[in-house]
C-alpha positions in Angstrom: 0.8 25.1 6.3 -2.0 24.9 4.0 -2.4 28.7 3.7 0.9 29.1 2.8 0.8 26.8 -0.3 -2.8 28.3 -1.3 -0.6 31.9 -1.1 2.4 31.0 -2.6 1.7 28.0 -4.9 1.4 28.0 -8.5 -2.0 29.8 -8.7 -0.2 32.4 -7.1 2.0 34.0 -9.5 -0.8 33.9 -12.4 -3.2 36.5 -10.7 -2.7 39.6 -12.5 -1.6 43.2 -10.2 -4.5 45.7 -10.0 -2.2 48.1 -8.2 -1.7 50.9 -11.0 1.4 51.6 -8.7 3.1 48.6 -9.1 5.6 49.2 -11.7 6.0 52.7 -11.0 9.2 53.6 -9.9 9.8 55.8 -6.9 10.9 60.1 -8.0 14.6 59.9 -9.0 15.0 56.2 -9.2 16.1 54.4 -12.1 16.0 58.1 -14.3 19.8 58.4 -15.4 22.3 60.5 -13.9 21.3 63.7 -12.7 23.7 66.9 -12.2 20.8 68.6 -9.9 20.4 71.5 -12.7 17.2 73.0 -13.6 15.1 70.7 -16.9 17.3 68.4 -16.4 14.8 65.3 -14.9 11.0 66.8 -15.1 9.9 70.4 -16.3 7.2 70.0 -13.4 9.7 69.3 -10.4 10.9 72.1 -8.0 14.7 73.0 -8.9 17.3 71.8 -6.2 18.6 75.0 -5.7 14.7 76.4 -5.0 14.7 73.5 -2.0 17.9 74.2 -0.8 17.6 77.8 -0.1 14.5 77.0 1.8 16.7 74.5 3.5 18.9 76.8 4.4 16.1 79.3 5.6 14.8 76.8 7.9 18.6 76.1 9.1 19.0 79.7 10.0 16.0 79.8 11.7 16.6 76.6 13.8 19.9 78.3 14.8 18.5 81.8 15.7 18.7 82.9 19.2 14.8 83.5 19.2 14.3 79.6 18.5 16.7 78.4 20.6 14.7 80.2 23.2 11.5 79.0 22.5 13.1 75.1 22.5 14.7 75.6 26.3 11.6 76.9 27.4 10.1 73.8 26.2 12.6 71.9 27.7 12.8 73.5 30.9 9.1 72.8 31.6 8.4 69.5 29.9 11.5 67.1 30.8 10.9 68.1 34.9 6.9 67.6 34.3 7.5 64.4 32.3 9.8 62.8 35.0 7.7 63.9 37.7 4.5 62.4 36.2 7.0 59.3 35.7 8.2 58.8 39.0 4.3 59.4 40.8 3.3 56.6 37.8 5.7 54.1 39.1 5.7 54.7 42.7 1.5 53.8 42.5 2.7 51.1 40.3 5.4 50.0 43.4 3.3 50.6 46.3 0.3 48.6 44.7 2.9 45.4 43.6 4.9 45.4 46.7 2.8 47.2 49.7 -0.8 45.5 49.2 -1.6 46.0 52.8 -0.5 50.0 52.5 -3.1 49.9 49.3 -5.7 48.4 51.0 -6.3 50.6 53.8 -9.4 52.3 54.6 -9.4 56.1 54.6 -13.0 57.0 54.5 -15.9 53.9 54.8 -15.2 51.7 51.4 -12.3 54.3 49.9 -8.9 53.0 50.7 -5.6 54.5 49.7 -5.1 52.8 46.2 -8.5 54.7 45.1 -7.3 57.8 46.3 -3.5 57.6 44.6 -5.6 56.1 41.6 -7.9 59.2 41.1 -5.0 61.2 42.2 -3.4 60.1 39.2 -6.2 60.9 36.9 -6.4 64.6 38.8 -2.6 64.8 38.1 -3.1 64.6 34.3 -5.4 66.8 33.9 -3.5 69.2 36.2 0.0 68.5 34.0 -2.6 69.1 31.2 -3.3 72.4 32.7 -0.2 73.6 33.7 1.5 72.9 30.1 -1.3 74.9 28.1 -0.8 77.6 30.1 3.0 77.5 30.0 3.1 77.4 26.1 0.6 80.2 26.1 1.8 82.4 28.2 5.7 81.9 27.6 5.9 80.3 24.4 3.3 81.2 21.8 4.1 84.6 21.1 7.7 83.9 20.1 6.5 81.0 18.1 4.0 82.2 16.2 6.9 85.5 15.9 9.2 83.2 14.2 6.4 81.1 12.2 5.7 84.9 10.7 9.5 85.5 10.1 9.7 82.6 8.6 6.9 82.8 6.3 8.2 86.2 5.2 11.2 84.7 4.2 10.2 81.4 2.1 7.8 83.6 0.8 9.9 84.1 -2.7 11.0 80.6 -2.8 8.0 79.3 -4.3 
């Protein structure tokens, strides 16, 4: 309780703000009404229209058949892989909570089965690691980087 009246008792309020940001207010707050047109807030700020035809570049791309493409490939490979890895995570979870004596068998001298399913799950990582860098390289990377080009090309008179 004491730290609360050091912090907000009457020697509070006196200390003066170093923050130079304090009484700034935030891009388009508190400025007047704005119609959006070109000069009419800063001289130095992009015009709307400038942002929205980038907007709608970006749009067009998100809705081209090429990225669509390039998003189910993603999804086809990473949902399945993530569940997978999911389902082997809880089941070593399970088996170690509710079968201790399954665990704790011996499979060779001092290495029982919970060692095993642990470093199996460590191997699987590395293996999901694997299988997902070579999945975006050799089916997805070449269309992306395609449509990173594209799109360059086209935002490339907006600014």
């Amino acid at each position: 309780m004491d730290q609360v009246d050091k912090q907000e008792g009457l020697g509070a309020s006196a200390k003066p703000v170093d923050d130079p940001w304090y009484e700034a207010t935030a891009s388009g707050w508190g400025e007047g009404a704005e119609t959006g047109a070109p000069g009419d807030a800063h001289p130095d700020v992009v015009p709307r229209q400038r942002v929205h035809g980038a907007a709608e570049i970006y749009l067009e791309v998100q809705r081209s058949p090429a990225f669509q493409e390039v998003r189910a490939r993603y999804r086809r490979f990473v949902f399945p892989a993530a569940l997978a890895f999911l389902l082997w995570y809880l089941a070593y979870v399970v088996a170690a909570t509710a079968a201790p004596g399954l665990m704790a068998r011996p499979v060779v001298g001092v290495v029982n089965v919970a060692m095993v399913a642990g470093l199996g799950q460590f191997l699987t990582t590395f293996l999901l690691t694997w299988a997902y860098a070579r999945h975006a390289r050799l089916r997805r990377d070449r269309a992306a980087l395609e449509l990173r080009w594209d799109t360059q090309e086209m935002t490339r008179g907006m600014v």
